[in-house]
C-alpha positions in Angstrom: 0.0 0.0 0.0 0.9 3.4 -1.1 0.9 4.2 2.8 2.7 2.3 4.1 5.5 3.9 2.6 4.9 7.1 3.4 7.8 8.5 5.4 5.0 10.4 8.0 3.0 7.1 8.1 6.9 5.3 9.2 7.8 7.8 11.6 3.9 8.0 13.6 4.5 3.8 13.1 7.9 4.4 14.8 6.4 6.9 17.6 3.2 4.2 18.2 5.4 1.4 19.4 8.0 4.1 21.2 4.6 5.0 23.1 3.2 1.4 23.5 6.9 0.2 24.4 6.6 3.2 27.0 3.3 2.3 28.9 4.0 -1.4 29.0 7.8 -0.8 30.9 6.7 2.6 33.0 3.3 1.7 34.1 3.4 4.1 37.0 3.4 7.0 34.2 0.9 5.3 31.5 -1.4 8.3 32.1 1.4 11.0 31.5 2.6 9.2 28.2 -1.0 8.9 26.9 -1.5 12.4 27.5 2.3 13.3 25.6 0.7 10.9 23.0 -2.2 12.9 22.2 0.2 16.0 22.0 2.2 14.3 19.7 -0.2 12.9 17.1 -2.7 15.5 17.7 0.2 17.9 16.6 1.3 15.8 13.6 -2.5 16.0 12.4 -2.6 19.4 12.5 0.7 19.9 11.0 0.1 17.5 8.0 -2.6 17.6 5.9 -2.4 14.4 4.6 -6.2 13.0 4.9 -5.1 10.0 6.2 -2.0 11.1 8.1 -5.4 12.3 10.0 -7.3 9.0 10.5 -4.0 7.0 11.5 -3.3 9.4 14.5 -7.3 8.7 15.9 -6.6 5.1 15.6 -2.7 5.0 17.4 -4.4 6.7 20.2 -7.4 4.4 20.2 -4.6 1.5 20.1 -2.6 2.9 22.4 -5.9 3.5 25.1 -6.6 -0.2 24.5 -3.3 -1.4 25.0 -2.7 1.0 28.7 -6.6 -0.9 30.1 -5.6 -4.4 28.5 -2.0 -4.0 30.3 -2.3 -1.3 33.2 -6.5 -1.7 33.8 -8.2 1.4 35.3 -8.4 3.2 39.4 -11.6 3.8 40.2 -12.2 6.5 43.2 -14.3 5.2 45.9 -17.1 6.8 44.4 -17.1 3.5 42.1 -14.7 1.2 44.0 -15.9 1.3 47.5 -13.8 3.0 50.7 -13.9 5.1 53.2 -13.0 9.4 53.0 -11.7 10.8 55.9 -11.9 14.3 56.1 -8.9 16.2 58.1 -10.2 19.4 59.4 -7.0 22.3 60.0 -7.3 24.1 62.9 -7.1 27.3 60.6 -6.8 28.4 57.1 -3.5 28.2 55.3 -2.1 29.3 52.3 -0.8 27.3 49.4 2.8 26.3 50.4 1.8 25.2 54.0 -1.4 23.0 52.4 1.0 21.6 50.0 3.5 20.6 53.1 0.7 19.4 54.7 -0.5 17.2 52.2 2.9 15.5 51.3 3.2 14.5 55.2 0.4 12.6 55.6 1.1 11.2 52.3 4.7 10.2 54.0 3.1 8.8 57.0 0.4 6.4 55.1 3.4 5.1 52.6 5.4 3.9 56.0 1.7 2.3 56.8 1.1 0.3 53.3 -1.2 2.3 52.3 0.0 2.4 48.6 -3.7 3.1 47.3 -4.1 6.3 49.8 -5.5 9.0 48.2 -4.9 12.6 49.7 -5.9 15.7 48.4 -6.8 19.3 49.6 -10.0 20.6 49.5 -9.9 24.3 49.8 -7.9 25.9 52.2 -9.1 24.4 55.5 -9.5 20.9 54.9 -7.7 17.5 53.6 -9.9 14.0 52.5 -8.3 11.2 53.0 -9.3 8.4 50.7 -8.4 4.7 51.5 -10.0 1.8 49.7 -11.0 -0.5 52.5 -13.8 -0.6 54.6 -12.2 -2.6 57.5 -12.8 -1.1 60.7 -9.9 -2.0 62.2 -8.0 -0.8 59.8 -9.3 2.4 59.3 -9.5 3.2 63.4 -5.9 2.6 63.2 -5.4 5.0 60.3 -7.8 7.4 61.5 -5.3 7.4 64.9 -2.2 7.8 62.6 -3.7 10.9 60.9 -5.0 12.3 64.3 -1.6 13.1 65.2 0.0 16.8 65.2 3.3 14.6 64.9 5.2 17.2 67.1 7.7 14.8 69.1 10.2 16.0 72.3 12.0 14.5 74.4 11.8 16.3 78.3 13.9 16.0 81.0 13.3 17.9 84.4 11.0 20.3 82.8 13.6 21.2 79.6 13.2 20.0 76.2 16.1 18.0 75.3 15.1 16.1 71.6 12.9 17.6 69.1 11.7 16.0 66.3 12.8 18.2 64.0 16.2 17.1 65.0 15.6 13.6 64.0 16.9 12.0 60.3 13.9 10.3 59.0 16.0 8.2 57.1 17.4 6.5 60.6 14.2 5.9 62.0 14.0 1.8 61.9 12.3 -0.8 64.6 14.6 -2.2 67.3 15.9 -5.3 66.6 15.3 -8.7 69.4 18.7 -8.0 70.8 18.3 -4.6 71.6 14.3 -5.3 73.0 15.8 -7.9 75.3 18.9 -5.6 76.7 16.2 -2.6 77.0 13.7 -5.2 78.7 11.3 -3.5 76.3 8.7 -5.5 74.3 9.0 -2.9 71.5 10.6 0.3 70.2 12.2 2.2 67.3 15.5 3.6 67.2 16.7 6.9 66.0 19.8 9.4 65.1 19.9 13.3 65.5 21.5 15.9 63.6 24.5 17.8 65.5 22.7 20.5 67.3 20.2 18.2 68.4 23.0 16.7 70.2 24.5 19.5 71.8 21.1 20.4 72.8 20.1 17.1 74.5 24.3 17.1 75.9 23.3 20.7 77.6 20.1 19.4 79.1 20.7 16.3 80.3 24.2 17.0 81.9 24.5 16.4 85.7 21.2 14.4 86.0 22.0 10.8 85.4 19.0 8.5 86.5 16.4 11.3 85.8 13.1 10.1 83.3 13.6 11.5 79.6 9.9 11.8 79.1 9.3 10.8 75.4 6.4 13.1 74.5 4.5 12.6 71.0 2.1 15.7 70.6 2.1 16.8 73.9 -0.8 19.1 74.7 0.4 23.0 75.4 -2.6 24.4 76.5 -4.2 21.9 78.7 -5.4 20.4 81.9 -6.4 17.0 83.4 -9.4 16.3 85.3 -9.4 12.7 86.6 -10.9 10.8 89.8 -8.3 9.8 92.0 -9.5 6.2 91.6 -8.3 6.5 87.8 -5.5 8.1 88.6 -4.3 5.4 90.8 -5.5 2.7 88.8 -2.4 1.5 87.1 0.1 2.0 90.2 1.6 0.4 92.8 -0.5 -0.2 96.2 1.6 1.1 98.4 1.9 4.6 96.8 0.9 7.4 98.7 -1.1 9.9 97.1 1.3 12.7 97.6 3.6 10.4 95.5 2.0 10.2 92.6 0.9 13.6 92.3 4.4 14.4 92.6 5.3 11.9 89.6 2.5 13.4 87.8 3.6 16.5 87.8 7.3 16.2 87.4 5.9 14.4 83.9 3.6 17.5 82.8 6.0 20.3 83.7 7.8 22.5 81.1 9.8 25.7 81.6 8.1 28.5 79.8 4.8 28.5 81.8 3.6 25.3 79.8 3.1 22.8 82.3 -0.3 20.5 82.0 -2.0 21.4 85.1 -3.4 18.3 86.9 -7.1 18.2 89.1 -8.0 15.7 91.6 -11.9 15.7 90.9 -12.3 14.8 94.6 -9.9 18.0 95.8 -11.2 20.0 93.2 -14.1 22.8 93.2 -14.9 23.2 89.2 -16.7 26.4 90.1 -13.0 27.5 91.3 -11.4 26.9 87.9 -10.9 28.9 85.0 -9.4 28.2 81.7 -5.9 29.8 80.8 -7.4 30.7 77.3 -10.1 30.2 75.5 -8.4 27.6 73.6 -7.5 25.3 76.8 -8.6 22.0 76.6 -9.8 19.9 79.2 -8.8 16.2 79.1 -11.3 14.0 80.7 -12.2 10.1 80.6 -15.1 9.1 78.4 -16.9 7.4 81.5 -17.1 10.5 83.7 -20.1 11.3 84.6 -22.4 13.9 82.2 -22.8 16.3 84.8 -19.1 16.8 85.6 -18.1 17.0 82.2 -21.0 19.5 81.6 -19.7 21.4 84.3 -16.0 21.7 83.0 -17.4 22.3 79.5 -19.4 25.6 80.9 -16.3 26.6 82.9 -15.3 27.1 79.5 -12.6 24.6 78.6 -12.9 22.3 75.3 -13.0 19.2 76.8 -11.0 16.6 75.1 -12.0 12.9 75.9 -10.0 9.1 76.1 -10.7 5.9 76.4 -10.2 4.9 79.8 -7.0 2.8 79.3 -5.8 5.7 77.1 -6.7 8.1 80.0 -5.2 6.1 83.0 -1.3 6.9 83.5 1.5 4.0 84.2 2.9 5.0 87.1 5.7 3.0 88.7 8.6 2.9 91.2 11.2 4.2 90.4 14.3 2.1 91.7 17.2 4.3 90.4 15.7 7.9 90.3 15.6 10.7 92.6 11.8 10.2 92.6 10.0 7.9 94.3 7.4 6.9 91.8 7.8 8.0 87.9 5.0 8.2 85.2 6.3 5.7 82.1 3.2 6.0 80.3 0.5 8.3 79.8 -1.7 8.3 75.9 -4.0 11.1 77.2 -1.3 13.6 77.2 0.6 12.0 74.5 3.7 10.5 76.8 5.3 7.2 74.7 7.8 6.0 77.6 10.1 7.5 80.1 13.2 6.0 80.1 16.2 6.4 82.7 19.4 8.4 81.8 22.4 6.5 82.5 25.3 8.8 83.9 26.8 7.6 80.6 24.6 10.7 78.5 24.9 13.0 81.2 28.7 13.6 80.9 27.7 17.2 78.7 29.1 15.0 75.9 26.8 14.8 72.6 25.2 11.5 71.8 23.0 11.2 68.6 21.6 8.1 69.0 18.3 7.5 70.6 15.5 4.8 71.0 11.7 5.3 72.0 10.6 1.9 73.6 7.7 0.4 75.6 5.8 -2.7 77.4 3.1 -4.1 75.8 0.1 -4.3 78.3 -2.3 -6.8 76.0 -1.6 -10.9 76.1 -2.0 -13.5 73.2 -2.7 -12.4 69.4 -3.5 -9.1 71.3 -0.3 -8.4 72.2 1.8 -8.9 68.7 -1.0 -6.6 67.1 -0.2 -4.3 69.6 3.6 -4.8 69.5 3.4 -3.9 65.7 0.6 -0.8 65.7 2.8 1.0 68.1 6.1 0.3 66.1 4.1 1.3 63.3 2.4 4.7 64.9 5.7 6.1 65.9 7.5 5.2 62.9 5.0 6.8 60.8 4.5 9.8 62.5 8.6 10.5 62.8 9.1 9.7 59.1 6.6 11.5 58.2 7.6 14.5 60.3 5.2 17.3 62.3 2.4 18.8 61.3 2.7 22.5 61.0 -1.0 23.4 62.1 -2.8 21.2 64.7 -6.0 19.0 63.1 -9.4 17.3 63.9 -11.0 14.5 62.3 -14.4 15.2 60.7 -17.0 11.9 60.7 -15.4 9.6 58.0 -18.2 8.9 54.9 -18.2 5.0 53.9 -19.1 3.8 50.7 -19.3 -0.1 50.2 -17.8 -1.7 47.5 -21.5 -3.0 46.4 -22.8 0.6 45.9 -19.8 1.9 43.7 -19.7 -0.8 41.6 -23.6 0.0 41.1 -22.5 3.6 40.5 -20.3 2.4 38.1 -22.8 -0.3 36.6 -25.4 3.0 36.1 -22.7 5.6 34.5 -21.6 3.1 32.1 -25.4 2.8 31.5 -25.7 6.5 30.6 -23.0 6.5 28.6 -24.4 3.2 26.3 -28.2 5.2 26.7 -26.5 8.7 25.8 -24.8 7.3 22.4 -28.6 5.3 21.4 -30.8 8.7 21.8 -27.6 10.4 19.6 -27.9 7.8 17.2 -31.4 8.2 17.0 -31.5 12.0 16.6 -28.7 12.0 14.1 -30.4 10.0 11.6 -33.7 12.0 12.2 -31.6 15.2 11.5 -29.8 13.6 8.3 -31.8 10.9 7.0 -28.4 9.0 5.9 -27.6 6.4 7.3 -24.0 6.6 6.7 -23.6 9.4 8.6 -24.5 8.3 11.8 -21.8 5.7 12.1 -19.1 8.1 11.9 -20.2 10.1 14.9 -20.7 6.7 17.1 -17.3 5.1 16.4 -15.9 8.9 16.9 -17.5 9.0 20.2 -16.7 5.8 21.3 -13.1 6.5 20.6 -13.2 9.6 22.6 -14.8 7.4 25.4 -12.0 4.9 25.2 -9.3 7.3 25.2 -10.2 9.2 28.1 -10.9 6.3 30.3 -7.6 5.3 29.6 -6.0 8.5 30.5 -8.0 9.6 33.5 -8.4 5.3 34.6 -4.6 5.8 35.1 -5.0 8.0 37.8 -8.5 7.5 39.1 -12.0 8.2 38.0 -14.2 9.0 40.2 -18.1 10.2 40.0 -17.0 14.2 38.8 -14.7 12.5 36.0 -17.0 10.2 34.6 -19.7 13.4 34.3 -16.8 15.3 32.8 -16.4 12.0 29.9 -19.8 12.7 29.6 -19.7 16.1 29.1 -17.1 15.8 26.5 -18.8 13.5 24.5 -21.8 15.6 24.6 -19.3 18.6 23.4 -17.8 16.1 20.7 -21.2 15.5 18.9 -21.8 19.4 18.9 -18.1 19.4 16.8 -19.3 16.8 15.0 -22.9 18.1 13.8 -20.8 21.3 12.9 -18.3 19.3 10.6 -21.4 17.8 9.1 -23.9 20.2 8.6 -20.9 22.8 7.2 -20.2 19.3 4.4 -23.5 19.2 3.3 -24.5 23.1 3.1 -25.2 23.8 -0.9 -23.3 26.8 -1.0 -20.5 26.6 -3.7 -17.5 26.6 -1.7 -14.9 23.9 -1.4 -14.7 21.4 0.9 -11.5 22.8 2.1 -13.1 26.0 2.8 -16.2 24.3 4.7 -14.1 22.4 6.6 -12.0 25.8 7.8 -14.9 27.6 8.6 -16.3 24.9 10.5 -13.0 24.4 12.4 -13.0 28.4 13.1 -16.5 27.6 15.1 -14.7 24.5 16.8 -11.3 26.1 17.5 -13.5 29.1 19.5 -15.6 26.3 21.3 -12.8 24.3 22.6 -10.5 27.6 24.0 -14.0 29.0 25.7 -14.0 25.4 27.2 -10.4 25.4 28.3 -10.9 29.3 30.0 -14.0 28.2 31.7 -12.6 25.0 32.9 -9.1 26.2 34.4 -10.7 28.3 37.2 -12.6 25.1 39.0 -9.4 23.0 37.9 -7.3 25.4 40.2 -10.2 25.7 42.7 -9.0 23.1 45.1 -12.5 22.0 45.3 -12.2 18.4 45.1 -15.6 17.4 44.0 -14.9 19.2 40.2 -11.3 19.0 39.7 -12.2 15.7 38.2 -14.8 17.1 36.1 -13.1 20.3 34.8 -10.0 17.8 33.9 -12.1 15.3 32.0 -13.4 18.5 30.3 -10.0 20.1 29.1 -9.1 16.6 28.3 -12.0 15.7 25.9 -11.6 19.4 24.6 -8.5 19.0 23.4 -8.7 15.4 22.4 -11.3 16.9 20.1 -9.6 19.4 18.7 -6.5 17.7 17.8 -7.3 14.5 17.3 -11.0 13.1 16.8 -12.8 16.3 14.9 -10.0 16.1 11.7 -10.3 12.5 11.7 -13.8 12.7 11.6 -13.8 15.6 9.5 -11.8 13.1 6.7 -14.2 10.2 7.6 -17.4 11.9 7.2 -16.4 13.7 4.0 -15.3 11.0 2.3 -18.9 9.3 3.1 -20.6 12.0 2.3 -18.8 12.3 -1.3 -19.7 8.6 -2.2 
């Protein structure tokens, strides 16, 4: 065939398989190459005029769309897939940079989870969704407990901070291994190295106090205070402890220089009426089995009361054998203390050391116990590699979608699409009364369909995408009944010249498209980002692509 040895024909032959090659090896960036693809060939079309230079470009891409499903397949959102969206509410509004920041931390800590099909994008300037594909509850109550943490770690020793977590290399951050568990007498923990000034820092701090607790703090509260029943308070101590000595170890744990100690209140040597909040921003922390009235009470006083589990809201307290202090708080979840391990006189020589470990008992027995062995290795891991938070954050109430439901969302929009094409097919051969004419505009649309799921199925599609495919099929017959009705007008001109005019009308369509589409695509509203993109997409798809091709197609039946 004369084609065949076209030159153009070789190269675009020579580009296909480049692109095909390209998708099958890099599958992570099918969607990127599809979209180069359609630059590529759509610009070739353009360029040449060759009719069927034209036609061969429509069906590389079609091949090429095939090829990336048949190879690659599509992501669905959990619109169609099933999952569960998490909303992450900031305690403010931020600008761009910081929401960016924001967004790429979280992303960090659900990679160090697994969660390689975590979705995480901003919505506005106040808000993140979380999107994970599961609908486990354990697993999401354990994810919804990663991303509730500020991730601001410190290390604190007599009241000083000693470590910060900004100090720490992420790239050190590993689980301890059996030998070092068994010479900590820890059940688990996770090991760490600081930069240089961290180590000066802790050297300054901790000199001259060998035996004192380094109290391992992740998101320690700053503006708080603790309202607990003296039976919970004592609840996980030893017997013999006097009261006086574990208010004392409660308080050496919550004090920090700089006026930011966590107050602590004995409910039973405690008037609420006496108490007034530092700010109007001071939370309360209280267990979620006090009684209603109480924590009414506190709530009117004015604090925001922040409520725990009552194992979470409990504190460890034991004896302590080697400190100064009788008794010492090695665990407390409510105020965010991890463990309080002993300096040996060996760190408190003013001598820098950079390496550090954050370790701890398991309290749980049986299959219990190895679950929680590995969630708190995991926790902490996460949240260091990850790194801080820089604004403080709420969850919203997570939405749940099964897996049942989106595939019947999916079942109905492909059923739209199929119904949308059968009332076109309809109305075009009312409008034309030729047969031939119709086909054309259904295999064009159809290959518009195909090559958009492709692109956008490489990234995911959820429920404002497929409305946008839609949309751009709807605004790819409007092209097309231009092309056509500019063919068969009786007016004396060339083809060539119909077929500029008409391309005049589309070229102004598709850059009105593109103009009103950019705005929502930079919006940061989630819910049409995926619309607005499927839009530009099909608009340019269109223009480049499917409306010359079908321009040549159409023609040529039209001629006959």
């Amino acid at each position: 065939m004369e084609i065949l040895r076209n030159k153009k024909f070789q190269l675009m032959a020579i580009l296909f398989i480049l692109f095909l090659a390209g998708i099958a090896i890099y599958a992570k960036f099918a969607g990127l190459l599809l979209i180069l693809s359609l630059f590529v060939f759509g610009g070739l079309s353009i360029m040449w005029k060759e009719k069927e230079i034209k036609v061969a470009g429509l069906v590389a891409l079609v091949l090429l769309a095939l090829s990336c499903i048949a190879i690659n397949g599509m992501k669905f959102g959990i619109d169609f897939s099933g999952g569960t969206r998490i909303p992450v509410i900031l305690d403010h509004s931020v600008d761009t940079t910081t929401m960016n920041e924001m967004v790429q931390i979280i992303k960090k800590r659900a990679n160090v989870l697994g969660l390689t099909e975590v979705k995480v994008r901003a919505v506005g300037d106040s808000e993140i969704d979380v999107e994970i594909p599961s609908n486990d509850q354990t697993n999401i109550q354990f994810v919804e407990e990663i991303l509730s943490h500020q991730g601001v770690y410190e290390g604190i020793v007599d009241g000083q901070i000693a470590i910060k977590g900004d100090d720490v290399y992420s790239t050190s951050i590993t689980p301890l291994t059996a030998a070092q568990l068994q010479s900590s007498g820890s059940d688990w923990g996770v090991g760490f190295s600081i930069n240089k000034e961290g180590g000066e820092q802790f050297a300054e701090v901790a000199k001259g106090k060998a035996n004192y607790p380094l109290y391992m703090f992740l998101d320690r509260p700053t503006d708080a205070v603790v309202f607990i029943s003296y039976a919970d308070f004592s609840a996980k101590s030893s017997d013999i402890a006097t009261k006086e000595d574990l208010i004392k170890a409660a308080n050496d744990a919550m004090k920090l220089d700089g006026g930011k100690n966590i107050q602590l209140y004995i409910l039973e040597d405690t008037n609420i009426n006496n108490i007034t909040p530092a700010t109007n921003k001071t939370k309360a922390i209280v267990s979620k089995d006090l009684v209603q009235e109480t924590k009414n009470n506190i709530a009117a006083r004015g604090f925001a009361l922040v409520e725990f589990e009552t194992n979470d809201f409990v504190p460890i307290i034991e004896k302590s054998e080697r400190s100064s202090l009788n008794y010492h708080v090695s665990q407390w979840t409510a105020i965010g203390l991890l463990s309080a391990p002993f300096l040996s006189p060996g760190v408190t020589q003013g001598i820098p050391a950079y390496n550090y470990q954050i370790s701890g008992v398991a309290r749980s027995t049986g299959k219990e116990r190895t679950t929680e062995i590995d969630e708190n290795v995991k926790r902490i891991e996460s949240v260091l590699k990850g790194g801080s938070l820089p604004v403080q954050i709420t969850l919203g109430s997570r939405v749940t979608l099964p897996s049942s439901l989106g595939s019947e969302f999916l079942k109905l929009s492909l059923i739209g699409i199929a119904l949308s094409l059968i009332v076109i097919s309809i109305l075009m051969g009312i409008r034309y009364m030729h047969m031939k004419a119709i086909l054309p505009i259904i295999a064009i649309s159809l290959s518009e369909l195909i090559i958009l799921l492709a692109i956008l199925g490489s990234f995911t599609i959820d429920l404002s995408a497929m409305a946008g495919i839609l949309a751009a099929i709807g605004v790819g017959v409007d092209a097309q009944i231009v092309i056509t009705d500019e063919i068969l007008k009786k007016d004396g001109l060339k083809i060539e010249e119909k077929m500029e005019h008409a391309f005049d009308i589309i070229k102004t369509n598709v850059v009105v498209a593109i103009i009103a589409m950019v705005p929502l695509l930079f919006s940061g509203i989630v819910e049409v980002i995926g619309f607005s993109i499927s839009t530009i997409l099909g608009a340019l798809l269109g223009y480049l692509i499917s409306r010359p091709a079908y321009a040549v197609i159409v023609g040529k039946i039209l001629e006959e």
